[in-house]
N, C-alpha and C positions, 0 to 999 in steps of 0.2 A: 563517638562519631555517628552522622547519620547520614541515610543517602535518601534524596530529595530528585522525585521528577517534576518537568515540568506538564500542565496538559492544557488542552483549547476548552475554551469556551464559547460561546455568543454564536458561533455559525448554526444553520437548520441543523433539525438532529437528521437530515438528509443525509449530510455532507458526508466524502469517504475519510476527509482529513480529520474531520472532529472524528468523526468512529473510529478509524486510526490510533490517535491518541489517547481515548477514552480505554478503549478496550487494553492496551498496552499496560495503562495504571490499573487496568481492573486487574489483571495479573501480577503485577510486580507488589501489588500489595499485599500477598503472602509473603511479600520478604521483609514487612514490618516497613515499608517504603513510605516516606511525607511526600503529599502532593503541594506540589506549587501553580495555583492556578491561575491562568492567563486566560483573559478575556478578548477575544476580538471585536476591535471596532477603529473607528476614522482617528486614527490619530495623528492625521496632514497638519491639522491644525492648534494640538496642543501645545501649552505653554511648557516649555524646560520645570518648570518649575513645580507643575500638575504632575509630568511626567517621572518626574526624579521622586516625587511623591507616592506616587501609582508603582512605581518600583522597589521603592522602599518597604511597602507594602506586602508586596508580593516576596522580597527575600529576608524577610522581619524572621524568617524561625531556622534561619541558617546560620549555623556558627563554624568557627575558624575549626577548619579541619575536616568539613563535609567532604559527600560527594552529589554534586549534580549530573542527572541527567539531562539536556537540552533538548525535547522534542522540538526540532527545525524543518519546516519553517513556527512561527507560530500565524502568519500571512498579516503579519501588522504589516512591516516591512522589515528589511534585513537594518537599516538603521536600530530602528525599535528593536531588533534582536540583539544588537552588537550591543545598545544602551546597555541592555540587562543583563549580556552576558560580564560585559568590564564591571556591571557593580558585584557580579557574583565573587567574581576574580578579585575584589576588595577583599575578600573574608577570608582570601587562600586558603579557596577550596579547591578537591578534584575535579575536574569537569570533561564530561563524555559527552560529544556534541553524537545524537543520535537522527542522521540525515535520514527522514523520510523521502521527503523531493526536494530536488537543487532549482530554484525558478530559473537560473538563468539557462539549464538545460532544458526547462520543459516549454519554452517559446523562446524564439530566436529574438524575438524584440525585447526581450529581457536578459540580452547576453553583458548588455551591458552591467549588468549589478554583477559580474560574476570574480572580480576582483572583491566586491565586498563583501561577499559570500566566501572564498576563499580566508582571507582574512582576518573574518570573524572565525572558522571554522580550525585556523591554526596557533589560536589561542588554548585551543582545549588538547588534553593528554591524552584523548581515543576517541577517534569518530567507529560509528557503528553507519558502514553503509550498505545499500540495498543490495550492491552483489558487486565482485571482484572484478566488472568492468567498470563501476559507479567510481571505485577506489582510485584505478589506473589513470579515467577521464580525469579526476580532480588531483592528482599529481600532475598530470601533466596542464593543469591549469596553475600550478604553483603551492599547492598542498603539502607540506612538510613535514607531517604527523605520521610518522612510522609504525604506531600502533591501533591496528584497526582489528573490526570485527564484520565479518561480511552478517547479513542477516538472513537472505534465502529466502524465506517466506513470511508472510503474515500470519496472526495469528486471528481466532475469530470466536472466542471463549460461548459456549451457549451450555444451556441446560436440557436442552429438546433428546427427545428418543427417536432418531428420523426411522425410515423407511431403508429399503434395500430396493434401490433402486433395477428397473426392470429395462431391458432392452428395446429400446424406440430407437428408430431409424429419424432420428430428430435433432436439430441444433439448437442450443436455447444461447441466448444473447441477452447480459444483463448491463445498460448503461443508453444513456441518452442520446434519442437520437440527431438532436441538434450538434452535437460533437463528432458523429460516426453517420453522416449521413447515406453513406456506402450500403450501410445497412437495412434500411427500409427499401433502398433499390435493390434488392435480393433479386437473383437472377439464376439461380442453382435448382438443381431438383429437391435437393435434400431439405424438407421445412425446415424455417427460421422461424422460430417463437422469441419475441421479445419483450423483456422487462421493465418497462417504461409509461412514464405517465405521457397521454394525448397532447402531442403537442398544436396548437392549431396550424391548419393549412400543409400539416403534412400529410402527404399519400401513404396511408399503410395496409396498401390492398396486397401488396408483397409478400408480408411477413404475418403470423398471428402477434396481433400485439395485444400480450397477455395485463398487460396496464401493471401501477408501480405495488412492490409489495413492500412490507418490513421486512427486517431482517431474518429474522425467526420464520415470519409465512414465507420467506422466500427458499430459506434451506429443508423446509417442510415439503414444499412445494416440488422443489428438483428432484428432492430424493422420492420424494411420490412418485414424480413423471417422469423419470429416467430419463435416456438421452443422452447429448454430450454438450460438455460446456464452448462457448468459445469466446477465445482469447484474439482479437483484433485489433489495430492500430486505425489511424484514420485514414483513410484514401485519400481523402483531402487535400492531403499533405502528407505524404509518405514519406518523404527523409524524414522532418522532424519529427514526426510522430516514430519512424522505425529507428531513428536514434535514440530514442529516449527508453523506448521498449527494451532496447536493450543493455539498460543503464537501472532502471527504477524496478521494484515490485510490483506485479500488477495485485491489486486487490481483490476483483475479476475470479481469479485463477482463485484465490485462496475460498472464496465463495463458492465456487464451484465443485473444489476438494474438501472441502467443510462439508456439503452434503453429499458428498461419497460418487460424485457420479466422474465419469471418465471424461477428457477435456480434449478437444484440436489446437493447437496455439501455434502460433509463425515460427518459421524457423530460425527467426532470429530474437527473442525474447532471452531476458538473461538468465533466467530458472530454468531454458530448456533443458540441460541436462538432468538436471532431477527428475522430471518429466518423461524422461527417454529412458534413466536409469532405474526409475520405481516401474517404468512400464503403465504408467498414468492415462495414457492416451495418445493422439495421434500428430508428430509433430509435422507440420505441411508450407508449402511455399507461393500456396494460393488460397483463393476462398473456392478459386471450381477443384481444387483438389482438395480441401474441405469437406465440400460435399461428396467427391468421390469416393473418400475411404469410407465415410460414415455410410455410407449405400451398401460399399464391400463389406462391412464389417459381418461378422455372422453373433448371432447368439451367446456361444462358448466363448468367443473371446471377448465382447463385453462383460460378460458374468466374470471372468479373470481379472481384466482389471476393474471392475468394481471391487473387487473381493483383496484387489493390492493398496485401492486408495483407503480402505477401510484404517489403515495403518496410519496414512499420512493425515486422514479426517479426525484421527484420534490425537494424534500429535497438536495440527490446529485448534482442537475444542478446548483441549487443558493447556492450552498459552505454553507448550516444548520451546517453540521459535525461538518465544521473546525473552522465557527464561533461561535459556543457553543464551542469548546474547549477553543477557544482566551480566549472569554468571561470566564469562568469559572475557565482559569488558573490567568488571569487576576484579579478576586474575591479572592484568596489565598492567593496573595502577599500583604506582609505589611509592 
């Protein structure tokens, strides 16, 4: 028997989704794991006949009695996902549908695929979702897969020796601002430093905007400048965006506990409890109270919890998460 993930290909190596999945195989491949690689690109207009080829392709080194993992989405579309997963389901294999993001929760004009999303998703023997309200929301959309595995965090594998981060009375903000436009309108005492490339024609006399890094300079970088991380939705659109917050993993947050520094994140995100229960940082129900703890905060108790995430950055760096997930979805099948 072998177990077989799926991973993305084709998107910038910007993207959170491609890092997401990349990083995921970079760990599971201590378990002796086949990669099945999937490439993104237009496929509105391919022939059945390219397609069922381009598939065939991709599940050529699976044999009867696998197990698959399904990184979903792969962002072809959920068609394209459902093609590949019924040919996987030819070979009567295992298959562990591993939900990163549900499109039809992450924008309301995409509620509609969420029957097709369901339905592909209860074809498989264990989904692995983002946390134990992602599970609840997609039963009560029709999910009927009894065996799951919540996941809790991201994982963010690196080989860097960071710093020990130093107490600044400072917010750092890592994500684009055409998304979060709330954010460049900073309006708080407490500085917002931001992680992002120049967008044209926006005002960023509000915030430092520290322009975009890699990944490596960017966990280099926090754990230099100490500070806190923060976890926000979009103003924009605050239902759907605070809906989903507390549905999905934010990547954000893993980023931020990856280089040790302590984090603000809403009160309603789905990880808050770990958060609250490691003593991570500071859970809040505004951006002006955001800034008010970080103001109140003193010295001694940054150095604490910098000194608690130290734990949980160690866990993210050597892939904990993803391998108790494997593991535990892997204990389910029979």
């Amino acid at each position: 028997m072998k177990v077989h993930f799926t991973n993305l290909f084709g998107q910038a190596s910007t993207s959170v989704a491609l890092m997401a999945q990349n990083n995921v195989m970079k760990i599971v491949r201590d378990f002796g794991v086949n990669e099945l690689g999937i490439y993104f690109y237009d496929a509105s207009h391919e022939p059945w006949e390219e397609l069922n080829s381009r598939m065939d392709g991709i599940v050529a080194g699976v044999s009867y009695g696998d197990v698959v993992f399904f990184q979903s989405p792969s962002w072809n579309s959920v068609e394209w996902d459902n093609h590949l997963v019924e040919k996987l389901k030819l070979s009567h294999v295992k298959m562990v549908m591993f939900i990163h993001d549900v499109q039809p929760l992450m924008f309301e004009s995409n509620y509609y695929l969420m029957k097709a999303h369901i339905d592909m998703y209860n074809k498989c023997d264990v989904v692995v979702v983002p946390s134990e309200q992602m599970y609840q929301k997609l039963v009560s959309e029709g999910l009927t897969v009894k065996n799951y595995v919540v996941q809790k965090l991201w994982d963010l594998p690196h080989g860097l020796e960071l710093y020990t981060p130093k107490f600044e009375k400072k917010l750092i903000f890592s994500g684009d601002p055409s998304r979060f436009p709330h954010i460049v309108d900073w309006k708080h005492s407490t500085p917002l430093h931001v992680y992002a490339t120049r967008t044209e024609g926006v005002d960023y006399s509000k915030v430092h905007l520290e322009g975009w890094r890699t990944q490596q300079e960017l966990l280099l970088e926090l754990s230099k400048g100490g500070g806190f991380g923060l976890v926000w939705g979009n103003s924009e659109n605050p239902t759907e965006e605070r809906d989903y917050y507390k549905e999905n993993v934010s990547y954000k947050l893993t980023t931020y506990l990856a280089a040790g520094i302590p984090v603000v994140v809403p009160d309603y995100l789905s990880n808050v409890d770990y958060i609250r229960e490691k003593g991570l940082g500071f859970v809040v129900s505004s951006l002006e109270e955001a800034s008010r703890v970080v103001q109140e905060c003193t010295a001694e108790e940054y150095d604490q919890m910098v000194t608690r995430a130290k734990y949980t950055a160690y866990l993210i760096k050597n892939g904990y998460f993803t391998k108790k997930l494997f593991i535990d979805s892997m204990m389910l099948l029979d």
